[in-house]
C-alpha positions as CSV (number, residue, x, y, z in Angstrom):
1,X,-1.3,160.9,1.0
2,X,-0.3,157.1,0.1
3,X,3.7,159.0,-0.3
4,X,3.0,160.6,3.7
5,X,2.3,157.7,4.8
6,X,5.0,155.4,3.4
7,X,7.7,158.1,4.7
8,X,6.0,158.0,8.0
9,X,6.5,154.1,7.8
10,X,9.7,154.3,7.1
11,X,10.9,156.5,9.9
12,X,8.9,154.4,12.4
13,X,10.7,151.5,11.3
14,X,14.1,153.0,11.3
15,X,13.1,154.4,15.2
16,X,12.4,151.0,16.2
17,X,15.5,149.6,14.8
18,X,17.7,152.1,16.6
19,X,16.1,151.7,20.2
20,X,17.0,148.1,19.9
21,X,20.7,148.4,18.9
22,X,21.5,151.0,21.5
23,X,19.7,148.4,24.1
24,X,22.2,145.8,22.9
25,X,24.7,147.7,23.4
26,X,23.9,149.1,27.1
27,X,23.6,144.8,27.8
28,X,27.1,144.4,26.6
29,X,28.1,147.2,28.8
30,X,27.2,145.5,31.8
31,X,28.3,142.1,31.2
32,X,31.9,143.8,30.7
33,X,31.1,145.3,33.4
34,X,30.2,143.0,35.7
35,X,33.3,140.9,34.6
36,X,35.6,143.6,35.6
37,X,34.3,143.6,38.8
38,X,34.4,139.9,39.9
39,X,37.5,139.6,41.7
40,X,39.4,136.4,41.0
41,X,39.0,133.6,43.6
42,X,41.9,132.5,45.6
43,X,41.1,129.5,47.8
44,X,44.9,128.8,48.8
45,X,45.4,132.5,50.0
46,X,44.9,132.0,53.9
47,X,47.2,129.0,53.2
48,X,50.2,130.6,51.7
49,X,49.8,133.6,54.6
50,X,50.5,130.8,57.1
51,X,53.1,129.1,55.5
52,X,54.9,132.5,55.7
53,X,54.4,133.4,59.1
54,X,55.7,130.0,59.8
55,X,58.7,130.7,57.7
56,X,59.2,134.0,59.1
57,X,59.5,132.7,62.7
58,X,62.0,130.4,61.6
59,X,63.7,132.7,59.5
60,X,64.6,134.3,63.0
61,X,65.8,132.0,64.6
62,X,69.6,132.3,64.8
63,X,71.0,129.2,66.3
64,X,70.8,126.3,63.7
65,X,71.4,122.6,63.9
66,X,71.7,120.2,61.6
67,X,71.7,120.9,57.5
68,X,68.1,122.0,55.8
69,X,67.3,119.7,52.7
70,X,64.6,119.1,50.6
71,X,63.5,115.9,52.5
72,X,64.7,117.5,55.8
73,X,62.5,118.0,59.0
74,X,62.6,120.2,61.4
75,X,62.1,121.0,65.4
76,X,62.4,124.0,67.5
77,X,64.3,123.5,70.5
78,X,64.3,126.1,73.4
79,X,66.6,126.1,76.2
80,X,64.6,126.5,79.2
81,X,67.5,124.9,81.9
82,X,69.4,128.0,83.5
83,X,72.6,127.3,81.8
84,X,74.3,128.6,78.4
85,X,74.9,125.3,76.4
86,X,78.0,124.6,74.4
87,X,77.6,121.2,72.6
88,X,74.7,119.5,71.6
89,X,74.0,115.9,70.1
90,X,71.0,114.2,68.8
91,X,71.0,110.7,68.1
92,X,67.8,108.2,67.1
93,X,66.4,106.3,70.5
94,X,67.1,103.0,68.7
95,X,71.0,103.8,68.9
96,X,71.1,104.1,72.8
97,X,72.2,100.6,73.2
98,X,75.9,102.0,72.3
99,X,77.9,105.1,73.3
100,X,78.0,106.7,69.9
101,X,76.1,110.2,69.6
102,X,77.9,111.7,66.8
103,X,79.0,115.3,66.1
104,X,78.4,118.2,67.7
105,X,75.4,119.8,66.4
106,X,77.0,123.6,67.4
107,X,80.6,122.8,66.6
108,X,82.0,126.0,68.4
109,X,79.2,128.7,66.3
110,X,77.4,129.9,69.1
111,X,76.9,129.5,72.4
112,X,72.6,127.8,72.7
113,X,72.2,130.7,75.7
114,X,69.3,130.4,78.5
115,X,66.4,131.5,76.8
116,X,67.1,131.5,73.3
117,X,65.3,128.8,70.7
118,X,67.1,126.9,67.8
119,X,66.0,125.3,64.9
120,X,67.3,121.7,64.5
121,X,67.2,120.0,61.0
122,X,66.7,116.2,60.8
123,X,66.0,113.5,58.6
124,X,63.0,111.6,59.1
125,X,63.8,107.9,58.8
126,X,61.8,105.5,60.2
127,X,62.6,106.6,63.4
128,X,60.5,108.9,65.7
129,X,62.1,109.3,69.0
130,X,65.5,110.9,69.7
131,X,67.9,111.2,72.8
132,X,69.2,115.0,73.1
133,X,72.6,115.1,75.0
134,X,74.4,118.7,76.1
135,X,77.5,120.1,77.5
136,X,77.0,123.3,79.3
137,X,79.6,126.0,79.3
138,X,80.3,126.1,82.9
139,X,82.7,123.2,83.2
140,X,81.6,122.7,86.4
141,X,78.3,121.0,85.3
142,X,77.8,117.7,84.6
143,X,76.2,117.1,81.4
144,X,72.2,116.4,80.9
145,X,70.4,114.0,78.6
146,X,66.7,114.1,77.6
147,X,65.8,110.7,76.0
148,X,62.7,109.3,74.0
149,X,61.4,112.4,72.4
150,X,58.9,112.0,69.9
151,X,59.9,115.0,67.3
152,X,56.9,113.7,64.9
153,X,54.3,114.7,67.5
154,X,55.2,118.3,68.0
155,X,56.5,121.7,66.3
156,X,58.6,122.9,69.4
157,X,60.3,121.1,72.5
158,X,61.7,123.2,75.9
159,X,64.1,121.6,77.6
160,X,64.0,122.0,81.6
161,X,65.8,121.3,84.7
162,X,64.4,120.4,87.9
163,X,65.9,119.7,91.1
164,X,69.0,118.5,88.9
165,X,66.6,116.2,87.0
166,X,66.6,117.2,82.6
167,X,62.9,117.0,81.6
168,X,60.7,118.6,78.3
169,X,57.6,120.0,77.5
170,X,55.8,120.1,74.6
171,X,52.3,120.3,73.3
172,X,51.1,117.3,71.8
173,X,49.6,117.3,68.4
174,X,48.0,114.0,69.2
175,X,47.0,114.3,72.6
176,X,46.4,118.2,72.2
177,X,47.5,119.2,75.3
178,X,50.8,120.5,77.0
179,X,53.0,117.1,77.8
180,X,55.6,117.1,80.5
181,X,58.5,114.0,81.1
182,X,59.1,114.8,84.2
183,X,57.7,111.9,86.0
184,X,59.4,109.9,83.2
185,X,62.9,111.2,84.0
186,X,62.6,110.5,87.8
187,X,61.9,107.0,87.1
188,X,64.5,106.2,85.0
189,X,67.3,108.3,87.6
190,X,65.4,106.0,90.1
191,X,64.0,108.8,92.3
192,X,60.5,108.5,92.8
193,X,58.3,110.8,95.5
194,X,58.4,107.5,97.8
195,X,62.2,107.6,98.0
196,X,61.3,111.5,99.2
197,X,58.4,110.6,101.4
198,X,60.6,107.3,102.6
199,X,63.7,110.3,104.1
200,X,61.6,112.5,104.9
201,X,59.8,109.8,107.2
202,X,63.5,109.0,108.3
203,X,64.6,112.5,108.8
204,X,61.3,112.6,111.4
205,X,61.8,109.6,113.4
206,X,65.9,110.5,114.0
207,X,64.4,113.8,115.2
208,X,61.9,112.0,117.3
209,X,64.4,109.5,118.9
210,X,64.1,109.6,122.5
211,X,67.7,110.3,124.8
212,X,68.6,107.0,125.9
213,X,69.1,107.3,130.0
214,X,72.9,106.6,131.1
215,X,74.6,105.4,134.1
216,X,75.5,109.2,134.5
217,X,72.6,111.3,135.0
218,X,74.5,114.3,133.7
219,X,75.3,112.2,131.0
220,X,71.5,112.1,130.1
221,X,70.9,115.6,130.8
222,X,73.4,116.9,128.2
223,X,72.8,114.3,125.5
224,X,71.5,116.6,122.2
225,X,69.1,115.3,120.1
226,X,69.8,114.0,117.1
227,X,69.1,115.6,114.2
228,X,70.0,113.0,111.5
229,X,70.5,116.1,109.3
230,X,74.2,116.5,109.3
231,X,75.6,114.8,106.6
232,X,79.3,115.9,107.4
233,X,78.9,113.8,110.9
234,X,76.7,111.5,110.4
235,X,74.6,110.3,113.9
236,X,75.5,107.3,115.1
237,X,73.4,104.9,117.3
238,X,74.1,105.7,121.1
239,X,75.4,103.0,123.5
240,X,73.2,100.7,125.2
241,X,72.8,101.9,128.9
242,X,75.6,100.4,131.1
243,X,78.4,100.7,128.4
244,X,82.0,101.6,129.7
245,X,82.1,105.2,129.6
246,X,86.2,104.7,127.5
247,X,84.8,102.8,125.2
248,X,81.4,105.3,124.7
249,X,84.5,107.9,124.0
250,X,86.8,106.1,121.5
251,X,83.9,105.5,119.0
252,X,83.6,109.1,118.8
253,X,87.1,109.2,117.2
254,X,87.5,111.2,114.2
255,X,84.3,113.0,115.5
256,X,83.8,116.6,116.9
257,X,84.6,117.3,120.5
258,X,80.8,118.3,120.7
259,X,79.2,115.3,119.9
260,X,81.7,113.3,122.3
261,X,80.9,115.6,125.1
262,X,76.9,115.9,124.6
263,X,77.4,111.8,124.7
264,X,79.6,111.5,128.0
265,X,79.7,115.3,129.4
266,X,82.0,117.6,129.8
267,X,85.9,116.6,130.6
268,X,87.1,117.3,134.5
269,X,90.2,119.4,133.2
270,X,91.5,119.8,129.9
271,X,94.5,121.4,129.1
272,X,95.8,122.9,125.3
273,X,99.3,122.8,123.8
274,X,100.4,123.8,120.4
275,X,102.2,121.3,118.3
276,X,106.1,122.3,117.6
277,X,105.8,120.9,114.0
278,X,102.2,121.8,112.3
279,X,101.2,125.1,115.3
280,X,98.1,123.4,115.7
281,X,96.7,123.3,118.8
282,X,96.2,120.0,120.6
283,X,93.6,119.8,123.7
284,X,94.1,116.8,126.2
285,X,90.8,116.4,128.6
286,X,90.9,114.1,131.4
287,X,88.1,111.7,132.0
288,X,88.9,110.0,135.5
289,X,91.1,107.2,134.7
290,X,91.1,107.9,130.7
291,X,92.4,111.2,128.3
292,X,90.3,112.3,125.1
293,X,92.9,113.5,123.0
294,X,91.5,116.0,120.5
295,X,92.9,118.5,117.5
296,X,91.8,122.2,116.7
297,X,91.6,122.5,112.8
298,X,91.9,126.0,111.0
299,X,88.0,126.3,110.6
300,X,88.0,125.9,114.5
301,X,86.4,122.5,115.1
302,X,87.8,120.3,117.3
303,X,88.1,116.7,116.7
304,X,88.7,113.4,118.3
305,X,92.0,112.0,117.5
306,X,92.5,109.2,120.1
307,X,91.9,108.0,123.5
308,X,93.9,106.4,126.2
């Protein structure tokens, strides 16, 4: 019996000792487990995905300016004024006192086309605002200039055209929200919307302008009225009633034949002749005891040429 029992003690003992190694183990298995499974934290990840998109977006833009360094800036620039742009300069704001802008920042590699955005590399000094100057490819156009733009406060400027006045947008990162110099560029063209109110008042009261009565009632009856409009023949002020009707026609010299006639009527007889040296024709029309001597041009108007 004492033996039986000692065995019996003995495999209890080693039973106990084996349930608490293979619990042990099964612990360890977790914890690896659980190790495995923990993914590494990346705080910077959104970070770097922006950085790329960023990069990417430049990285398709074609039309480059200026040369990328390590202490280099940069700007997009969109051309946003109806014309294809040739030459392009960019100069600090503090250097406007002189006529010095530089190089050109295309140099003959492209042509900057309506629409299309480029990528301008500077070097930011102390200096904040720049003056952009370009030549267009049509020769015809004069070129533009968009002065004082704050690169530093933006990612992207468009450069416009208005009613032949060069403006940008941009969104402010400061103000946060969508700037415009517009109203800045029409005040230093001097052109304000009280010069534009100021004509169009003008252009109303020409319009408005009574027919002054003449000595001749068909004289008054004929008389147009002026529109102030017609900036090849400009309207001048009509004669003060009583005014010798010869001297009513000769300030109408080097004027159409139609203004002359709506002032003093119609001619009694006018006769036409062509002239032997240039064929043009030459109309005389007799005024009582004066002639209106007038010239037919190739567009068909007829003007004033002297009076006697």
């Amino acid at each position: 019996m004492k033996k039986r029992y000692l065995v019996l003690a003995g495999l209890f003992a080693m039973c106990l000792a084996a349930s608490a190694c293979g619990k042990d183990k099964e612990t360890n298995s977790d914890d690896t487990a659980a190790v495995t499974e923990t993914p590494t934290p990346t705080p910077d990840e959104d970070l770097v995905k922006m950085e790329k998109v960023s990069d990417s977006d430049k990285a398709s833009i074609k039309n480059i300016m200026g040369e990328k360094t390590s202490t280099s800036s940069d700007v997009v620039l969109t051309n946003q004024t109806g014309l294809d742009i040739e030459e392009v300069y960019i100069r600090e704001s503090a250097d406007s006192s002189d006529d010095e802008w530089g190089d050109d920042l295309i140099d003959g590699a492209y042509e900057w086309k309506d629409k299309d955005r480029a990528l301008y590399y500077y070097d930011k000094n102390e200096a904040t605002n720049y003056d952009i100057q370009v030549f267009y490819t049509d020769e015809d156009e004069e070129n533009c200039f968009f002065r004082d733009l704050d690169f530093t406060d933006t990612t992207e400027i468009t450069l416009r055209m208005k009613d032949g006045v060069p403006y940008v947008t941009y969104f402010s990162n400061e103000e946060k929200k969508e700037v415009s110099t517009l109203e800045d560029a029409k005040a230093r063209m001097g052109l304000t919307d009280d010069d534009s109110d100021s004509e169009d008042d003008e252009d109303m009261t020409a319009t408005a302008t009574p027919t002054p009565d003449g000595s001749d009632s068909s004289t008054t009856t004929a008389t147009p009225t002026p529109s102030g409009g017609d900036s090849q023949e400009p309207q001048e002020p009509e004669p003060e009633p009583g005014s010798d009707m010869r001297e009513r026609a000769e300030s109408y010299i080097g004027k159409s034949l139609d203004s002359l006639e709506g002032a003093i009527g119609a001619a009694g007889t006018t006769n036409y002749e062509e002239d032997e040296e240039t064929g043009a024709q030459i109309g005389f029309h007799q005024y009582g005891d004066f002639t209106v001597a007038t010239t037919v041009g190739e567009d068909g108007q007829e003007i004033v040429t002297s009076v006697w």
